[in-house]
Each structure stands twice: as structure tokens, then as C-alpha cells.
C-alpha positions in Angstrom: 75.9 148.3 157.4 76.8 146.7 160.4 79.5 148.2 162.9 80.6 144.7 164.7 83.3 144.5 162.6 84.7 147.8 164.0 87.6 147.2 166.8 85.9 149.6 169.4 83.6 149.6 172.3 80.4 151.1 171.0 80.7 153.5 173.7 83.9 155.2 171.9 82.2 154.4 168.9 79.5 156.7 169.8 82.1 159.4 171.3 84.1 159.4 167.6 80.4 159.6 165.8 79.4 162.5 168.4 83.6 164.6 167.2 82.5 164.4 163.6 78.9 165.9 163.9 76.3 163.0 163.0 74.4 160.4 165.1 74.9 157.2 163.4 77.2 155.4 161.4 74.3 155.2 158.8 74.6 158.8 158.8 78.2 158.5 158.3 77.8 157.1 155.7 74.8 158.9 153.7 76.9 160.3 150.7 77.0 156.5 149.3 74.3 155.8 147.1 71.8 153.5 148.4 72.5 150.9 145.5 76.0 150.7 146.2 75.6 149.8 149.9 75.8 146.2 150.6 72.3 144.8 151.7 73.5 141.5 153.2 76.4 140.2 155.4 79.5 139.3 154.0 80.0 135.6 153.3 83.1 134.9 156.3 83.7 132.7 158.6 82.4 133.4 161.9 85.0 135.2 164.4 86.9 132.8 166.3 89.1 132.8 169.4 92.9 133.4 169.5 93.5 129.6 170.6 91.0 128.5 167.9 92.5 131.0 165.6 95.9 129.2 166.0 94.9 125.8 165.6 93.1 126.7 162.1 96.4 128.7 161.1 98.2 125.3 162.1 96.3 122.8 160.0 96.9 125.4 156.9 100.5 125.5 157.9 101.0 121.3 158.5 99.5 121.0 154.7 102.9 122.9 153.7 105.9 120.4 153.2 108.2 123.1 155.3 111.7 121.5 156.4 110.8 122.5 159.9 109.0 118.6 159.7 110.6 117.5 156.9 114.2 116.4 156.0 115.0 118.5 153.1 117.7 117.4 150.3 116.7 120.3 147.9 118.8 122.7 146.8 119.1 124.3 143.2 119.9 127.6 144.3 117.9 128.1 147.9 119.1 126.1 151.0 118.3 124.6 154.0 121.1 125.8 156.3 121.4 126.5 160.3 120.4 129.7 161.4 120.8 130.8 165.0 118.2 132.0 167.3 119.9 135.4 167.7 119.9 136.1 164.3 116.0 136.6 164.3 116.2 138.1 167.8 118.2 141.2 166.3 116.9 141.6 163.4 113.2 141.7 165.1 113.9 144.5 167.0 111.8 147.3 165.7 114.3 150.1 164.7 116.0 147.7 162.1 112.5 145.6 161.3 110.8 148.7 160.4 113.6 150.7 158.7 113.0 151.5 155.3 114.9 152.8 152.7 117.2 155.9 153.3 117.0 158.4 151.7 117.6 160.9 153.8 120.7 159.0 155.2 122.0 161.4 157.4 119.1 160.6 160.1 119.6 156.6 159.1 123.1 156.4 160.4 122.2 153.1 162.2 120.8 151.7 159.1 123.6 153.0 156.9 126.3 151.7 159.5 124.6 148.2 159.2 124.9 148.2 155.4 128.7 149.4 155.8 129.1 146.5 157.7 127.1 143.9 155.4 129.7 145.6 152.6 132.6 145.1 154.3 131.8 141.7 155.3 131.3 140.5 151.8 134.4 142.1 150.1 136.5 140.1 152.8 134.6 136.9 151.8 135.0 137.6 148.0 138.2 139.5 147.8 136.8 142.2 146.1 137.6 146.0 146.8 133.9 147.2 147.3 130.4 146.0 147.4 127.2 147.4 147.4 123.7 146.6 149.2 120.0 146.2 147.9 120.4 143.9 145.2 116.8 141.3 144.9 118.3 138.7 144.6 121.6 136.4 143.0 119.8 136.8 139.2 119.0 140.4 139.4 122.8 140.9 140.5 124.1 139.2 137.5 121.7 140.9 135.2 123.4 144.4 136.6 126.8 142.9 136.3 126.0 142.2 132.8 125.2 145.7 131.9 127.7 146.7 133.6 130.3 145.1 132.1 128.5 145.5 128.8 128.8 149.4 129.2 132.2 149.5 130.9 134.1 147.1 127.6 131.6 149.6 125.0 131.2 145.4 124.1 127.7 144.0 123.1 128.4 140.0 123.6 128.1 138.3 127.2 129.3 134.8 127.4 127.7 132.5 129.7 128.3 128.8 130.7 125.4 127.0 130.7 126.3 125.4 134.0 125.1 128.9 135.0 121.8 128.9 137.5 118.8 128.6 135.1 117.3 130.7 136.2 119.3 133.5 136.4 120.3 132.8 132.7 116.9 133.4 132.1 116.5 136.5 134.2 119.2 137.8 132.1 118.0 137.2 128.8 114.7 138.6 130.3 116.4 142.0 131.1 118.8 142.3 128.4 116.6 141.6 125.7 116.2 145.3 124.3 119.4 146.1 125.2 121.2 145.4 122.0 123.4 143.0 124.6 123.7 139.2 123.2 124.1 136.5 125.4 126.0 133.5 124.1 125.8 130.2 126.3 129.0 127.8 126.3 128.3 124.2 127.2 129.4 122.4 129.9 131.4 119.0 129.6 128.7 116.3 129.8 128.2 112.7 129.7 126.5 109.6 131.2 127.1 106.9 134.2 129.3 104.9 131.8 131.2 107.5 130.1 131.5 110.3 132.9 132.9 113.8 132.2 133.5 116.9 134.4 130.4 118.7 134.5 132.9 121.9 134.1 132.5 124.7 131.4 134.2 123.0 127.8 137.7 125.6 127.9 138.0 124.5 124.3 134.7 125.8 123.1 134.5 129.1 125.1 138.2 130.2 123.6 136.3 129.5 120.6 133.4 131.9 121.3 135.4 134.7 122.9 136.1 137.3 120.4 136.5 141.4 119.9 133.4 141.9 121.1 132.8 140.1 124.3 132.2 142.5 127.2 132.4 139.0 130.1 132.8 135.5 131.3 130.4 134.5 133.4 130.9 131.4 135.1 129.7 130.1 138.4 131.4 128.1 140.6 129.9 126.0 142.5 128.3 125.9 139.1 124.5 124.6 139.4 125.5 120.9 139.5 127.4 121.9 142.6 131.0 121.7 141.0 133.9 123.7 141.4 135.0 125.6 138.6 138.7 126.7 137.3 137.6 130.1 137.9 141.6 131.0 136.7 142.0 130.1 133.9 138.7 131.1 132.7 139.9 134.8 134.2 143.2 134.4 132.1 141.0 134.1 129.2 139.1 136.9 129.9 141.9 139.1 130.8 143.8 138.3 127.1 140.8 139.1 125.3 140.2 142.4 127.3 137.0 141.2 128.8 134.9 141.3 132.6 134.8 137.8 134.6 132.1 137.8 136.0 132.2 135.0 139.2 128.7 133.7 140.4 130.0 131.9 143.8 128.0 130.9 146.7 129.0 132.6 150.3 129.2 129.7 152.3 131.9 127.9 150.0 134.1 131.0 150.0 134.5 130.1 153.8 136.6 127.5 152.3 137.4 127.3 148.7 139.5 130.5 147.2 138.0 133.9 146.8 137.1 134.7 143.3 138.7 137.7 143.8 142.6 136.2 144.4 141.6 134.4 141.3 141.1 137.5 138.6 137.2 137.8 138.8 136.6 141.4 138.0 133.2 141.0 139.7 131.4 138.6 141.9 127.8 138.3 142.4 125.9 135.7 144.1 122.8 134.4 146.2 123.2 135.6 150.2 120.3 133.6 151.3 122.4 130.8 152.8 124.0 133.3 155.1 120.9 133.2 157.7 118.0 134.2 155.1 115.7 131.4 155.6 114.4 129.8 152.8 110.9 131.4 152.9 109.2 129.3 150.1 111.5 131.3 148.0 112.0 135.1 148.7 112.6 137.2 150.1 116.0 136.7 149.1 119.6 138.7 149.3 122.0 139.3 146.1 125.2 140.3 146.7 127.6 142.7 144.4 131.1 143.3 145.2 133.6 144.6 142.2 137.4 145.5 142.0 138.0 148.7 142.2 137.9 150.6 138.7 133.8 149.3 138.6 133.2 150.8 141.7 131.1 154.0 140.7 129.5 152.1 137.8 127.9 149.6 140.7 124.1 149.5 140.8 122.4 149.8 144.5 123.8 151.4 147.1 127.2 152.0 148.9 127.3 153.3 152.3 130.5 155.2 153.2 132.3 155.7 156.7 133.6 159.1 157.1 133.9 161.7 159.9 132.1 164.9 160.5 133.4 168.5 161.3 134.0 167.2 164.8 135.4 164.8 163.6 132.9 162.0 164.6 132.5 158.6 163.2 129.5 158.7 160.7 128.4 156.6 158.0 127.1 158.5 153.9 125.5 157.2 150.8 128.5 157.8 148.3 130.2 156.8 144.9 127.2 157.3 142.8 124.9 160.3 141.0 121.6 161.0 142.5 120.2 159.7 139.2 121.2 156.4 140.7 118.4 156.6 142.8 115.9 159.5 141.8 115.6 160.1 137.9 114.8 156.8 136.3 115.5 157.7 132.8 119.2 159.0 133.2 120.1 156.1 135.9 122.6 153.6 135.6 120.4 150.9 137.6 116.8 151.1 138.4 117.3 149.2 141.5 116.5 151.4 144.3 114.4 149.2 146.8 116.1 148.4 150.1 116.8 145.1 151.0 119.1 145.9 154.5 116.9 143.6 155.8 117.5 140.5 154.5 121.4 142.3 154.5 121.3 142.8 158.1 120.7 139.9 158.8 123.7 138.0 156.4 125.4 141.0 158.9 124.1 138.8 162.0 124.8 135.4 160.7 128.3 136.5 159.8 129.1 138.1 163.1 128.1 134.8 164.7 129.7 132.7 163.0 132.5 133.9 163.0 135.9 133.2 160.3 136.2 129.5 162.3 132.2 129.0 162.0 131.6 129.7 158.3 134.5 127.6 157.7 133.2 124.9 159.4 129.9 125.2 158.4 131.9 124.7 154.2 133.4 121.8 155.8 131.0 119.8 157.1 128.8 120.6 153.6 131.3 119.0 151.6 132.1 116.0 154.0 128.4 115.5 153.9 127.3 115.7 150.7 130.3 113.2 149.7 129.0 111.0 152.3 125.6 110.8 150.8 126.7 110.6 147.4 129.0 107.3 148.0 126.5 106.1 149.9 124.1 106.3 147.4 126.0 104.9 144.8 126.9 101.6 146.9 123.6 100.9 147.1 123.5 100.1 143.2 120.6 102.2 142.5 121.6 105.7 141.6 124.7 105.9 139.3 127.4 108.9 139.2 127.3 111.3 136.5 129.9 113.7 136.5 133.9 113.1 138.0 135.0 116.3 139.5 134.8 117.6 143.1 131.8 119.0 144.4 130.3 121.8 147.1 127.2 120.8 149.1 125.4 119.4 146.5 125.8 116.7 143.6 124.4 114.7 140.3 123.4 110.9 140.1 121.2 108.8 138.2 118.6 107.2 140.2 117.1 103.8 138.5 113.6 105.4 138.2 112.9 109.0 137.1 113.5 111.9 139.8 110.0 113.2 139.1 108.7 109.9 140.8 111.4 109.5 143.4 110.4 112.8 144.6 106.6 112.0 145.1 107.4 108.9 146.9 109.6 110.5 149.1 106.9 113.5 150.0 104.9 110.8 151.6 107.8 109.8 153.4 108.2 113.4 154.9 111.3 113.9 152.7 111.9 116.7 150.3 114.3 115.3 147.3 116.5 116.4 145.1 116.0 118.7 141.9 115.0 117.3 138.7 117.6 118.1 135.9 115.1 117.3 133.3 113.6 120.4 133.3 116.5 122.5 132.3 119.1 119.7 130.8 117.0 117.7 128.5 120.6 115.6 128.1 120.3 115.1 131.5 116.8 113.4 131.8 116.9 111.6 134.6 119.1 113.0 136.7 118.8 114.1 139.9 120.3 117.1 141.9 121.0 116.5 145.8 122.1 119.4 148.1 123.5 118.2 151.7 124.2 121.1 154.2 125.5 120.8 157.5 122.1 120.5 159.0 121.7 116.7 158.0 123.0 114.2 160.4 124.5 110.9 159.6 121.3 109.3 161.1 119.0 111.5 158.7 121.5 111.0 155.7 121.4 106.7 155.7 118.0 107.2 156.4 117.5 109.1 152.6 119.7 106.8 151.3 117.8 103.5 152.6 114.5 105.1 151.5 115.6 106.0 148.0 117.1 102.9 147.6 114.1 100.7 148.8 111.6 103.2 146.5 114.3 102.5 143.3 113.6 98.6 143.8 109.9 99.2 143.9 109.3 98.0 148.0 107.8 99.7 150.4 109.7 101.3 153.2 108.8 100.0 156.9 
């Protein structure tokens, strides 16, 4: 065995041999059968120095297509927004990076004060009364809303538009799929370039499907084709048939568009990743939970309290919930008990910075973007419109050859494209899904649009 790979002098190595009573680390290691020891090096790389170290690291990371490099018009549920330099400043600071999950939470008042914060924070955004912290992500969060609507109604039936996320409608079958909890999906109004409908849940067929035993609604808006829903009537529908709405909305719109919860949601749940989580190749990620007020002690999580002490002293408590929430699996409402303040704290950052003017701004400029690129593509006679209602941050067209191709040809151009419907909406083969945030420039955006349009008539771009 060889002791190079140890990160010691050899003179402490022989001080540490010398405190445990043998002379050699071949001695130290005498209880291991001889025919277990390796008899040869290990087949590694030779050691390298730091700056050669970080040159290797940056050739693996270049081979990446990271939107650090690379115009990005990809959205689909993860975006490519603006995050300030302070927001990682803060939340690199040791006593929040290396905070984990409280459970004793009367030493973690700075931790618990943060996540009183993050739920305050997002109950003003959605208009809720309460919300909760340490949810994975947006489809784990509507997985517990299910249930929890489910339980609340004694109802067995969700309803879902199929203008839902995918793949949180697939998380959710996933989860409820011994539940005795049936999912029904509603369709969405659809249709092509020459005969172009809404892209909105059909009203007609989901008063249809709603019947005694539907425990929700859930609909998202922005749906996944980035169009707004009429999340009121579709809570007036709820309400008459005694059922949850369930809301999926994305924070950054609420900076502009109407909370779901001046519009009759009963519960709002959502991705938080756009609200200074950085995309990350896909996770970590941040799923937010914020109900009215007769769900609050059903919530899944946790909710972090401000009260005072016998001093009367500002100080911060886990509350609302059983102990089983958290410690006895088998009588527990949720099993979700891993701690994502992280990823929380750091909405908490992006929020503070911003600002009520800044998030609203930020909406803005998504939706005078997007519609930018969207006419822009359509004048150039190669990508066609597909749905005819108004749109957040992110839009549908028709592109004269198929997205899957589009998108390669685009990669070489250093340009991450849209999403490919296909996948999910076989009616929608050949469509393509473009997100715009407020990160692209003008410059950046007629650049897209000149490269998908030269790629569409087979040229080469120069």
C-alpha cells in the first residue's frame, strides 16, 4: 500500500503512526487479509497542479452547452433568468450554506427566521394566507396538494388540465397511484396554423367531468404553452361543485398578472426556481406551497412561526403541525421532511433585491420580449402561430422543419432552442415551445430569429 496518496508530511505521518502504537502503515494495516490488499497501483491519472487542474476541469465544462456561452430560448418549466451577484454572496456565507435541517429549532432561529421570511414573501405574491417551506420541487408540491385536497373533500377524483406541466402530471400519477386517488385529464382547446384555437383548458368539457366526487381543479396558468388561464371561472366551478382549485402559477408572472389567490384558488403551488435558483442542469430546484387558511394545518413541510418569548423577545418556532409530520413516517400526513431553506433562502435574496418595482419589471419585459420574438418569427414566413390567446414569457409556433432538427442546427450555432411539443402532444408534432426572459436583448433576439429562419430555408448562416 502506498501512503503518497495521504495529505500529510511523512514526518506527521510517522508522529500519528508513533500515537496509535505500530511502526508502519503496513502494520496498520495487518488485520486485512493479504489477498484482499491491492498488489498494484490504482489505474489514475497522475496528480496534477492547481492551474493544470483548472484547465482540465475547463475543457470538461466548455463540452457542456451552459447558457453562460450560449443564448438559451429553452424553457418548459426551468428558466434562464437574471440573478444578481449578491444573491450568491449571501447565501455562500457559511452559517446559511451549511445549515441543515432543524430540528431542534430553538438553536436555528436564524434559519427559522429566513424560512419565515421566504413564507411570508410568497403568500404576498400568491395571495394566500400561509405557506410552508421544503417542498422538492413544483411537481412534488402539486402531488401534496393533491392529497391534500383529496383528504380534506373525503373525494377520490382529481381533475387535471392537460395543459398541466408534464411532467408534474406524471409525478402525480406516480405518487398517487396506490392511493385509491384518480386523476382525470381535461383537454385543452387545440388546433393548427390555419384553424387556431386558445390553447386554454375546454370549460365545456371540464363542467362535464366535474361531478360528486371531485376533490380539485388543477389548472396552471401560465399553462405549459405559456398561456394565461381564466383561473376564475374555473374557481367558480370548483367552488359550486364543492371542490379544491388547485392554481400551478409561476412566481415571476404573479409580479404582474393577478394572484391566484384574489381569484378563488384554494391553493397555489408552483416552481421557485426562476426567483434566483439557477438553472443547474435541472435541480436543485424550489416548490412552493401557500394555501388559504382552513388547509393550513393539513400543509405538508414546514411552517416557521414568529412569536415572543417570556421576555417577550422576537423569536421564530416550527408550528401548525403534529410531530408525526416530521418524525413517524407511518402516521404522517407528508413524508417530506428534507430541508430545502437553501434553495428558499435564496428566492428570500432574490425577492429582497428586487424589490415589488423589480419583479414587476422583470414580468414586463418577459412578456414584451417574448411577443417580440414571436411576431418576429412569424414575419419571417417560416414558423406559423398555433394558438390565439395571450401569453407569459414563453410561446407556440410551427417552424417549417421539425423542432427536433431546428434544435441541432442551432447547438452548433451556440443556441439552445425551444422545447419540442412532440414528445408530450403527439397533436402537436411539430411544434415548437420558445421561452424569452428578460435576459435576451433585442440584438440576441433578431439574431435567433435570422438563424432560425435561414436554417428553415435550408442555407447556411454566415
Amino acid at each position: 500500500m502506498k501512503s503518497s496518496y495521504i495529505p500529510m508530511t511523512r514526518e506527521q505521518q510517522e508522529a500519528m503512526l508513533a500515537a496509535v502504537g505500530v511502526n508502519s502503515m503496513e502494520e496498520l494495516f495487518s488485520a486485512i487479509p493479504e489477498e484482499l490488499k491491492l498488489k498494484k497501483d490504482l489505474n489514475i491519472p497522475d496528480p496534477l497542479s492547481e492551474h493544470e487542474l483548472n484547465k482540465q476541469m475547463l475543457t470538461l465544462v466548455e463540452q457542456n452547452f451552459d447558457s453562460s456561452w450560449n443564448l438559451c430560448f429553452l424553457g418548459a418549466g426551468i428558466y434562464d433568468h437574471f440573478i444578481p451577484s449578491a444573491v450568491k454572496h449571501i447565501t455562500s456565507r457559511q452559517e446559511f450554506y451549511t445549515a441543515y435541517t432543524p430540528y431542534q429549532p430553538e438553536i436555528s432561529q436564524g434559519i427559522l427566521q429566513s424560512i419565515f421570511e421566504y413564507q411570508t414573501m410568497i403568500s404576498e405574491l400568491t395571495g394566500m394566507d400561509a405557506a410552508n417551506a421544503s417542498l422538492y420541487d413544483g411537481a412534488t408540491a402539486l402531488y401534496e396538494a393533491a392529497l391534500l385536497a383529496a383528504r380534506y373533500t373525503d373525494r377520490k377524483e382529481v381533475l387535471v388540465a392537460r395543459s398541466v406541466n408534464p411532467e408534474y402530471r406524471k409525478v402525480l400519477y406516480s405518487g398517487l397511484k396506490y392511493s385509491g386517488i384518480t386523476i382525470k385529464e381535461i383537454e385543452f382547446l387545440n388546433g393548427t396554423a390555419q384553424d387556431k384555437k386558445s390553447g386554454t383548458l375546454d370549460s365545456g368539457l371540464l363542467q362535464a367531468a366535474i361531478n360528486e366526487n371531485t376533490a380539485a381543479i388543477v389548472v396552471q396558468s401560465p399553462n405549459f404553452f405559456g398561456i394565461i388561464e381564466d383561473i376564475k371561472t374555473i374557481s367558480q366551478k370548483a367552488k359550486a361543485a364543492d371542490a379544491l382549485l388547485i392554481a400551478v402559477c409561476d412566481p415571476i408572472s404573479l409580479g404582474i398578472l393577478e394572484s391566484p389567490g384574489a381569484l378563488g384558488a384554494d391553493i397555489a403551488v408552483g416552481e421557485a426556481q426562476p426567483l434566483g435558483n439557477p438553472m443547474n442542469f435541472g435541480g436543485p430546484l424550489l416548490g412552493y406551497f401557500a394555501v388559504k387558511s382552513p388547509y393550513i394545518r393539513r400543509m405538508p413541510g414546514r411552517i416557521a412561526g414568529q412569536t415572543t418569548d417570556s421576555e417577550g423577545r422576537r423569536g421564530f418556532v416550527l408550528t401548525l403541525q403534529a410531530r408525526e409530520q416530521h418524525i413517524r413516517r407511518e402516521k404522517a400526513t407528508s413524508n417530506i421532511c428534507t430541508n430545502q431553506a437553501l434553495c428558499a433562502l435564496t428566492a428570500t435574496v432574490y425577492l429582497s433585491l428586487m424589490g415589488k418595482k423589480g419583479l414587476k419589471e422583470v414580468a414586463r419585459q418577459c412578456i414584451n420580449k417574448s411577443d417580440y420574438a414571436y411576431k418576429a418569427l412569424l414575419e419571417t414566413g417560416q414558423a406559423d402561430g398555433v394558438f390565439d390567446a395571450p401569453f407569459f414569457r414563453e410561446f407556440v409556433v410551427k417552424p417549417k422543419i421539425s423542432p427536433e432538427r431546428l434544435n441541432n442546427e442551432l447547438l452548433s450555432e451556440s443556441i439552445i432552442g425551444g422545447y419540442d411539443l412532440s414528445k408530450d402532444y403527439p397533436e402537436l408534432e411539430g411544434c415548437w415551445l420558445v421561452a424569452v426572459t428578460e435576459k435576451r436583448t433585442r440584438t440576441e433576439i433578431d439574431l435567433f430569429v435570422r438563424k432560425v429562419s435561414k436554417i428553415c430555408q435550408g442555407g447556411i448562416f454566415i
